[in-house]
MINU-866050 format. One record per atom (N, C-alpha, C): residue in one letter; y, z, x. Coordinates in steps of 0.02 Angstrom, whole numbers, padded with zeros to 5 digits, always signed. Atoms other than C-alpha are relative to their C-alpha. Layout:
# residues N
AYZX;...
***
This chain:
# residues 102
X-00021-00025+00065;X-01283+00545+00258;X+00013+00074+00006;X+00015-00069-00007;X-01232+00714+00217;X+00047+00039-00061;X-00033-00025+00071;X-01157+00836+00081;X+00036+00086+00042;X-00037-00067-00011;X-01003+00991+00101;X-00027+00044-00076;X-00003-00054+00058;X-00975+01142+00004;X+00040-00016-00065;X-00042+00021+00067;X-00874+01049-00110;X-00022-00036-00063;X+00077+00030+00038;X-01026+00951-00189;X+00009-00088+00008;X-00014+00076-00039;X-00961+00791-00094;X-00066-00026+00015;X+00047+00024-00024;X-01097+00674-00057;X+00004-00070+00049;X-00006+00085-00047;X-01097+00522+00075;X-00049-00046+00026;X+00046+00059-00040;X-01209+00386+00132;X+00019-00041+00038;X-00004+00069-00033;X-01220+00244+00245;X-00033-00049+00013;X+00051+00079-00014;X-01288+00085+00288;X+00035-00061+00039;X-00024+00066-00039;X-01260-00039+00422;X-00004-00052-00038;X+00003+00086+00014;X-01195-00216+00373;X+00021-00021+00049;X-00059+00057-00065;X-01145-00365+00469;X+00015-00041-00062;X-00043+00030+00031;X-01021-00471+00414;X+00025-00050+00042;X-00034+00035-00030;X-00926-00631+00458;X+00072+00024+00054;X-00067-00054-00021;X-00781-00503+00530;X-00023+00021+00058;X+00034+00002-00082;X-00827-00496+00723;X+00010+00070-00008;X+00002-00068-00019;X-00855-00296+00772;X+00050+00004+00077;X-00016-00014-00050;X-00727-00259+00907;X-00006+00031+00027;X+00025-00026-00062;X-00771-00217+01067;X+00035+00073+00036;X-00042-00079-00018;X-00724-00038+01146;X-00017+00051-00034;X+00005-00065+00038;X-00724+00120+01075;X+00050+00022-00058;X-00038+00004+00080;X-00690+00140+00895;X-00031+00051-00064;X+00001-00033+00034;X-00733+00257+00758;X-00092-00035-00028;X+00051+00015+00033;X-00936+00250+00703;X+00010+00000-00058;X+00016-00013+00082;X-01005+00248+00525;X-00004+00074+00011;X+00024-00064-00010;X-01063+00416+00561;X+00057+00036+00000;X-00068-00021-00033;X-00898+00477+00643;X+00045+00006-00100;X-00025+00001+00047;X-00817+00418+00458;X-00023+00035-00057;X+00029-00064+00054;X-00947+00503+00350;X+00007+00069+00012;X-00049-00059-00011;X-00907+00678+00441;X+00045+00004-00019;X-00074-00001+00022;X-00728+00661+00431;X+00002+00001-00066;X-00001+00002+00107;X-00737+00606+00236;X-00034+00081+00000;X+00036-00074+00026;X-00847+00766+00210;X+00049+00080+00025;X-00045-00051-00025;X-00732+00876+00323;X+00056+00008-00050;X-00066+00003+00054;X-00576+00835+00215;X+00000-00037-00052;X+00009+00044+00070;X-00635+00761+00048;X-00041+00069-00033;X+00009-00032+00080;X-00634+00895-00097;X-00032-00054-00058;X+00034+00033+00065;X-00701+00758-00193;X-00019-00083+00017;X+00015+00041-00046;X-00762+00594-00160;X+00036-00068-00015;X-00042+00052+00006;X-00614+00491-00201;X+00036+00019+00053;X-00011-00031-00080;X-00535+00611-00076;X-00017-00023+00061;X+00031+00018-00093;X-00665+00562+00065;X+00018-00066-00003;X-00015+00070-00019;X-00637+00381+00022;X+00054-00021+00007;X-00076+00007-00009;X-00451+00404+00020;X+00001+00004+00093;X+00010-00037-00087;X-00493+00496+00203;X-00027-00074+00035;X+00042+00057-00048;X-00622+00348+00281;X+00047-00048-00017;X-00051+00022-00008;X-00490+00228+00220;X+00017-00031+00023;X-00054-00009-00046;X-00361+00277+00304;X-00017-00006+00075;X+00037+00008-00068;X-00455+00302+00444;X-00001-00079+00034;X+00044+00061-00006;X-00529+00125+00445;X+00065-00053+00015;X-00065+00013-00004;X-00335+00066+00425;X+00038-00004+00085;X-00033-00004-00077;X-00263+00154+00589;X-00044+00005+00038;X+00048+00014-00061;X-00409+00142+00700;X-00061-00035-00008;X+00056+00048+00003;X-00550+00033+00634;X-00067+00025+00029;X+00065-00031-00006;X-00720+00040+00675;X-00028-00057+00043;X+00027+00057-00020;X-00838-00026+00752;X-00052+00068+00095;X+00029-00019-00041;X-00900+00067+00940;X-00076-00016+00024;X+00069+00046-00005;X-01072+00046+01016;X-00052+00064-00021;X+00057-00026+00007;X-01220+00118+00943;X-00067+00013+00012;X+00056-00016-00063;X-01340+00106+01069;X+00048-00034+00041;X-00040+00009-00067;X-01314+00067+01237;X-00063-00035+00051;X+00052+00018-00045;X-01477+00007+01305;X-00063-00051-00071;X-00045+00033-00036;X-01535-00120+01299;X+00048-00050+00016;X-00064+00043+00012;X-01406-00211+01240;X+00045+00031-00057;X-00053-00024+00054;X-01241-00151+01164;X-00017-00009-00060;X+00001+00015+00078;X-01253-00114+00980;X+00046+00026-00048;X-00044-00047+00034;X-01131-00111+00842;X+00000-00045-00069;X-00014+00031+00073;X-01091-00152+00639;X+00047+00007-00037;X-00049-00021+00041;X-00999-00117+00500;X-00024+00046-00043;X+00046-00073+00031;X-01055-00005+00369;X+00039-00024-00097;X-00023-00026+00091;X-01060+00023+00165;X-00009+00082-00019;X+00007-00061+00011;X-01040+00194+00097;X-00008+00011-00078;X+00001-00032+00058;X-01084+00277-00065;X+00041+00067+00003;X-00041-00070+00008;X-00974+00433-00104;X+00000+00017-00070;X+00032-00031+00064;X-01015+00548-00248;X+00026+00084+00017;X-00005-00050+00005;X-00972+00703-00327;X-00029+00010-00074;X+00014-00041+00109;X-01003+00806-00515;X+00042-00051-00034;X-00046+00050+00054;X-00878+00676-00582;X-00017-00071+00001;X+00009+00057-00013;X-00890+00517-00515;X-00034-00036+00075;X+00026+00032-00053;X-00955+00387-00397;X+00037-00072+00040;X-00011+00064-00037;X-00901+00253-00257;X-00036-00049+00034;X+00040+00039-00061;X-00953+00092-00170;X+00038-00024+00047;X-00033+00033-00057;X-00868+00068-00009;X-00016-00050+00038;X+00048+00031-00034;X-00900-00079+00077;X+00081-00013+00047;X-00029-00007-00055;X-00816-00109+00257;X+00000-00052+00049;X-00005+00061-00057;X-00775-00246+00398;X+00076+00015+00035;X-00051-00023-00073;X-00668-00197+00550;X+00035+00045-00050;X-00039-00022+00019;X-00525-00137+00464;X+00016-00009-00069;X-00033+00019+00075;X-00529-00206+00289;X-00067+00034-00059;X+00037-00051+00057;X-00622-00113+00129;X+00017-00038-00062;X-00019+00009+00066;X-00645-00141-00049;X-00046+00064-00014;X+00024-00059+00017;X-00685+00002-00159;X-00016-00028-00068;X+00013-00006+00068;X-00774-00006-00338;X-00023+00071-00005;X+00023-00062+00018;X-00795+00158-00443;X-00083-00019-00044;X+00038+00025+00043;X-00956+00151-00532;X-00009+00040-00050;X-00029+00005+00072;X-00946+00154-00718;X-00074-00017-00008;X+00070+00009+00020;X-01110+00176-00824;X-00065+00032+00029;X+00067-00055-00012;X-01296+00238-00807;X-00001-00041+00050;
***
């Protein structure tokens, strides 16, 4: 997780999913929450950013290495002073809800 100067906020959380994780080297959760925070003024911004991302290069890489390969998919929260997102994620495909209400 982590928060810019812009009052961006991001989370994460490994899921698995029916959507196999491909193998190789591919963009972490982690890797996507930076990026969103690097270039997201706001946190429709970062989720516009991870995305896109998630679009032309997908996800997925290994997250350990010992001792046995490890890898997932991921959900994100994204937040600012205005509003809030729930990203949820599998290889390359996303759905986004804003959340609405207390």
């Amino acid at each position: 997780m982590g928060a810019n100067d812009q009052g961006v906020c991001i989370g994460n959380e490994a899921v698995w999913t029916r959507e196999p994780v491909v193998p190789g080297e591919a963009l972490l959760g982690m890797d996507l929450v930076r990026i969103g925070l690097e270039r997201g003024d706001s946190a429709w911004a970062a989720l516009t950013v991870i995305t896109g991302l998630l679009e032309q290069h997908g996800q997925g890489g290994q997250c350990k290495e010992d001792p046995e390969p490890f890898s997932y998919h991921n959900t994100f929260l994204l937040v600012d002073r205005n509003e809030a997102w729930v990203l949820e994620t599998a290889g390359r495909l996303w759905v986004a809800q804003k959340v609405s209400g207390g």
